[in-house]
C-alpha positions in Angstrom: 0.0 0.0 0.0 1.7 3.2 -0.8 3.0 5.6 1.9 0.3 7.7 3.5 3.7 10.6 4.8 6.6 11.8 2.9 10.1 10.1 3.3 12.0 12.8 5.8 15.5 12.2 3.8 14.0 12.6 0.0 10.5 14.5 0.5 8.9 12.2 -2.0 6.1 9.6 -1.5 5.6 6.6 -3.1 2.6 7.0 -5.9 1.1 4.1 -7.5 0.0 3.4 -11.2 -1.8 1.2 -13.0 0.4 0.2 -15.9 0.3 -2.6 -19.2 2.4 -5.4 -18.5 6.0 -4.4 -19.6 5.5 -1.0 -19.6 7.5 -0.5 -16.1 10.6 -2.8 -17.2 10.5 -1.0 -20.4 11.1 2.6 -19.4 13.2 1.0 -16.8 15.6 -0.5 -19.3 15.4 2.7 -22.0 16.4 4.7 -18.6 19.3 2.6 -17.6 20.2 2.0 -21.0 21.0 6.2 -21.4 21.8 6.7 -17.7 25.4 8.0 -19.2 23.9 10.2 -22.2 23.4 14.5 -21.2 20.1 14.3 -20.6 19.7 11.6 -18.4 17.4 11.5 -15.1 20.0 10.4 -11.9 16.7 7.9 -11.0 13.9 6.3 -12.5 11.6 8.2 -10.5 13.2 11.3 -11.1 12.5 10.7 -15.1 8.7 9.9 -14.2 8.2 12.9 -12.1 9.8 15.0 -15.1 7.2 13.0 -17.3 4.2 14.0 -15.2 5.3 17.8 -15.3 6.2 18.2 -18.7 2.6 16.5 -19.5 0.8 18.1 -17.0 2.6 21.3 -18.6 1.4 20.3 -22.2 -1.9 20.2 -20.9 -1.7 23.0 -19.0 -0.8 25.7 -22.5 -3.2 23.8 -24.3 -6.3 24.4 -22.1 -5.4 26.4 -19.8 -3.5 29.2 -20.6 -0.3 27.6 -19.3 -1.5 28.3 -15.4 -1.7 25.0 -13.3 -4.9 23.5 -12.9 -6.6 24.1 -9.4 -6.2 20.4 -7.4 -8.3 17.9 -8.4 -11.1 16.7 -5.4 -9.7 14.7 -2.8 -10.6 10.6 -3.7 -10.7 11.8 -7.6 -10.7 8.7 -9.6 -11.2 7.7 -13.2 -12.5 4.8 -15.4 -10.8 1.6 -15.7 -9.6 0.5 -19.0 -10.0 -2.8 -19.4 -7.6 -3.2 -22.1 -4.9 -6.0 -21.4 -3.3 -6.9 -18.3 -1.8 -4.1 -16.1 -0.2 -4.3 -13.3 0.9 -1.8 -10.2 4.3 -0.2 -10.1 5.3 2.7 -7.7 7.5 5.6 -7.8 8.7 7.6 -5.2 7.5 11.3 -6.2 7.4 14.8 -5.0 3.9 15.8 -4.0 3.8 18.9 -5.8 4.0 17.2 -9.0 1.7 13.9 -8.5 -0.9 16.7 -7.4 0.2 19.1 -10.5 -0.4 16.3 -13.1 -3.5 14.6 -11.3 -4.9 18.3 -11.0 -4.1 18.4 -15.2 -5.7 14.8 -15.5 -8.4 15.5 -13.6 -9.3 19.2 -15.1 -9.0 17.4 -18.6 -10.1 13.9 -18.7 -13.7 14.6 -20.6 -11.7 16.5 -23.3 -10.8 15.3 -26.8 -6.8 14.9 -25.0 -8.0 13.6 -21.9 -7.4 10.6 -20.7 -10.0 8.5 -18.8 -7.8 7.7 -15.7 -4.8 9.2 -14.0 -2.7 5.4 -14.9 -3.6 6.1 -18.7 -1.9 9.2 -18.6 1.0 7.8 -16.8 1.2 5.1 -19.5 0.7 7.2 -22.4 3.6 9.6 -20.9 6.3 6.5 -20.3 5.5 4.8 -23.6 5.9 7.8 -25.3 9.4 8.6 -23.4 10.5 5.3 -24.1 10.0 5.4 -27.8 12.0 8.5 -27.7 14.8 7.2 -26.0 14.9 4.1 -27.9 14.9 6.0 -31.4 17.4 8.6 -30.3 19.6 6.2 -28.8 19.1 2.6 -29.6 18.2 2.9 -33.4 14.5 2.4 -32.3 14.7 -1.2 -31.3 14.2 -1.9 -27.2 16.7 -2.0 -25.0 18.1 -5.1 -23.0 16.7 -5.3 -19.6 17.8 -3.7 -16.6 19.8 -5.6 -14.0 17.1 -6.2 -11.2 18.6 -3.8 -8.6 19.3 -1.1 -11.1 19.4 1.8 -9.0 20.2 5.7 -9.4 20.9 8.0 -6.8 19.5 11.7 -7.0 22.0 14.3 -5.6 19.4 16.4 -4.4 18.3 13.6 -2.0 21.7 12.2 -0.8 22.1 16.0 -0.5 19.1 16.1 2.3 19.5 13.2 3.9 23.0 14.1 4.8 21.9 16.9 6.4 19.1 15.1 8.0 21.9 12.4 9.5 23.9 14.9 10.6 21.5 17.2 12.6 20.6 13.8 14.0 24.1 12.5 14.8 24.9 16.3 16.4 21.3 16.0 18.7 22.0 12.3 19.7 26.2 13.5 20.2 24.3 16.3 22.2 22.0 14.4 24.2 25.0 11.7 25.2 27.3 14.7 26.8 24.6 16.0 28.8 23.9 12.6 30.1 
């Protein structure tokens, strides 16, 4: 069940999507697969938040005059799709932009763009990304699988939870001398 509270060290939260079968091991292989190229994301979740803002940000010019939509209603849900075998995968993701693109999803889901359910949109986002990473860098075909614990690390987030170890370290270091 995904986390209810934000991770203290990264600020993120772990969202959940509906995805097709092989959809999640497929971005997750074109990501590793250009992991050394310029634009690469340090983490997987790091390239599926930029997803969900640079969708949520096409969706935003097109309909609403590039402003962010306001939130969408709390227990906002959409229509299944019924259309092959999906399965859950999780990200760890900022707040600000799960709400962003949900708000975008949710503001536009009855419109010729929309998409009936906030999973769809995810899906559309990572097939498209894939597809572009394969083409620009893997002459279109698929790349080979990602080892199992293929892992990046965000700098921003080793960045805070240093800090957060250390102003613990200095408070317990603290708390032992006055002992």
């Amino acid at each position: 069940m995904p986390s209810t509270t934000p991770s203290p060290a990264t600020g993120n939260r772990l969202r959940g999507y509906f995805l097709p079968v092989g959809l999640h091991a497929r971005i997750k292989a074109a990501w590793w697969g250009t992991r050394d190229t310029a634009d690469a994301a340090p983490t997987l979740a790091s390239l599926v938040a930029q997803l969900l803002l640079a969708g949520a940000g096409r969706l935003e010019d097109r309909y609403n005059d590039g402003e962010p939509f306001p939130a969408a209603p709390e227990g906002a849900r959409g229509r299944a799709l019924g259309d092959g075998e999906q399965r859950n995968h999780s990200y760890f993701l900022p707040d600000a932009v799960h709400a962003r693109a949900k708000a975008a999803w949710w503001a536009t889901r009855d419109r010729d763009a929309g998409y009936p359910s906030m999973s769809s949109m995810v899906a559309a986002l990572l097939t498209e990304e894939a597809t572009r990473l394969e083409e620009k860098y893997n002459g279109g075909a698929p790349f080979p699988e990602a080892p199992i614990g293929a892992r990046g690390v965000d700098p921003e987030a080793a960045r805070r939870q240093a800090e957060m170890m250390a102003s613990l370290w200095a408070e317990r270091s603290h708390a032992a001398r006055s002992d």
